[in-house]
C-alpha positions in Angstrom: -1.9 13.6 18.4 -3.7 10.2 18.4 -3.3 7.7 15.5 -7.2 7.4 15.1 -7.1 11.6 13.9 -5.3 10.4 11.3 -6.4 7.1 10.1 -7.6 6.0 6.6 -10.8 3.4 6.5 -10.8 1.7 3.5 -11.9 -2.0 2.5 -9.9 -4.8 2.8 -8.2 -7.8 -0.1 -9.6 -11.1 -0.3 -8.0 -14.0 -1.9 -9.9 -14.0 -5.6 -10.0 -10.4 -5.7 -8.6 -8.8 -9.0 -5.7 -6.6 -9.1 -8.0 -3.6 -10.4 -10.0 -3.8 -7.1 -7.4 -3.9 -4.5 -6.0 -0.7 -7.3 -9.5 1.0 -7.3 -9.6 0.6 -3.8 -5.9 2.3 -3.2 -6.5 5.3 -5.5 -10.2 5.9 -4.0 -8.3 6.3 -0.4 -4.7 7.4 -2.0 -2.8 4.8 0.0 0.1 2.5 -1.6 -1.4 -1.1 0.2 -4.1 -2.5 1.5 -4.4 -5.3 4.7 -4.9 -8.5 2.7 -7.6 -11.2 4.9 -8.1 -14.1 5.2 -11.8 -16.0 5.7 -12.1 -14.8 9.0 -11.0 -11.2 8.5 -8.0 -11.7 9.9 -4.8 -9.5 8.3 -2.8 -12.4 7.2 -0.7 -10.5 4.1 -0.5 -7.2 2.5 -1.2 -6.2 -1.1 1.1 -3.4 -2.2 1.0 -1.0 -5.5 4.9 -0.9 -5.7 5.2 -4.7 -5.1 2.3 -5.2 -7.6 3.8 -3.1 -10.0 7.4 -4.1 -9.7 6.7 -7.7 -9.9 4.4 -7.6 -13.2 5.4 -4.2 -15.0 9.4 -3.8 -14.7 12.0 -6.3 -15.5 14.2 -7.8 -12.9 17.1 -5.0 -12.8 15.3 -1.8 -14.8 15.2 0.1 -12.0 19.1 -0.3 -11.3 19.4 1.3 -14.4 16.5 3.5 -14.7 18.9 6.8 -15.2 19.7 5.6 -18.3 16.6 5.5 -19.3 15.4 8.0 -22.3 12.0 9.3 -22.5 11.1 7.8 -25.8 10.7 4.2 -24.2 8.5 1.6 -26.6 4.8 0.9 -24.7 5.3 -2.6 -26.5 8.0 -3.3 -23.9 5.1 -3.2 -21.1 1.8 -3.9 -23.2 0.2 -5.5 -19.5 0.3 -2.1 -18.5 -0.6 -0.5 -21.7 -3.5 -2.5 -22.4 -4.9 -3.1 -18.7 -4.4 -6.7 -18.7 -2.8 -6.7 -14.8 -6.3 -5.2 -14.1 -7.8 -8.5 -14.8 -5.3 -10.7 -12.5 -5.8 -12.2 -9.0 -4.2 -10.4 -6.3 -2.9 -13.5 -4.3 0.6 -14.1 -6.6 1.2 -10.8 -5.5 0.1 -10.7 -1.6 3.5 -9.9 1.0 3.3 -11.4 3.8 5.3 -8.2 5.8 2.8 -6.6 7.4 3.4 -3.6 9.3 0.8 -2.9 12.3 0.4 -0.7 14.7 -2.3 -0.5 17.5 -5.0 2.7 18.1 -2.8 3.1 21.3 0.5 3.1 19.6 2.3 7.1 20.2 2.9 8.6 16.3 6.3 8.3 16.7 5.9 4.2 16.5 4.3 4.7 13.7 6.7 6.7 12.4 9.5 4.0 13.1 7.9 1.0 11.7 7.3 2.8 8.4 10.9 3.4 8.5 11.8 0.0 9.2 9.3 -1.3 6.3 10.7 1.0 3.8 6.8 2.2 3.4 4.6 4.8 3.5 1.8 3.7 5.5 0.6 0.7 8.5 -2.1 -0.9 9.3 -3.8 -0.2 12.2 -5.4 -2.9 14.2 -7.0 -3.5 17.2 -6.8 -7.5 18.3 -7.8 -8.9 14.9 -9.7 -6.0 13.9 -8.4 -4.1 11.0 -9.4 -0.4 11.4 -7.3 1.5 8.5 -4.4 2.9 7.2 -2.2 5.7 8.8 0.1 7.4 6.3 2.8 9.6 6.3 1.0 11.8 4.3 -2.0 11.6 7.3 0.1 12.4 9.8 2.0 15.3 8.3 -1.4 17.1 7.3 -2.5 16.5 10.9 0.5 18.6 12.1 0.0 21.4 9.3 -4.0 21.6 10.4 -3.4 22.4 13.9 0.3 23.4 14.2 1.4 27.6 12.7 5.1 27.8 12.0 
């Protein structure tokens, strides 16, 4: 299995951009980040939905907690989400600079490992300075299922 069978094109994050691109962008190619470039293309940062999301929708120590949460939570307590208004904000606050990469020539199993190692579900894959996509976990396991009975 090669790691371009399995990769994920998608468009890139520019400083500027709004948060409802880089999302738009995410769902249209259901991947959790996106390479984030600077002038010259080059991947300098990476725009993630979980950082995105845990940074501007969930106060600092919810998610400690979050078993104690009931299901009758007030919307008022996250109206930026409610009402869309994180749509409307630039992505650079938000922009990571750990970026996991990987190269087309990279064995799955590298792959595999720096997911791990990033705590995520996906890496970039670049060749020099040229971003080519995403490869997933998700990828890589439909891959297997496709061509592998059991």
């Amino acid at each position: 299995m090669k790691l371009m069978d399995v990769v994920i094109p998608t468009g890139v994050v520019y400083a500027g951009m709004l948060i409802g691109e880089a999302f738009r962008e995410c769902v249209t190619h259901n991947v959790g980040g996106l390479p984030y470039c600077n002038a010259e293309g080059k991947v300098v940062g990476r725009f993630s939905l979980r950082h995105t999301f845990k940074s501007l929708c969930l106060p600092q120590d919810i998610s400690h907690h979050a078993h104690l949460l009931g299901d009758r939570i007030c919307s008022e307590s996250a109206p930026e989400v409610v009402n869309g208004d994180i749509l409307r904000l630039i992505v650079d606050p938000y922009i990571t600079g750990h970026i996991a990469t990987i190269t087309p020539h990279s064995p799955v199993i590298k792959a595999l490992s720096i997911m791990e190692k990033y705590n995520s579900s996906y890496v970039f894959l670049v060749d020099g300075d040229q971003y080519i996509g995403v490869i997933t976990r998700m990828a890589i396991a439909r891959l297997l299922l496709k061509y592998h009975q059991f």
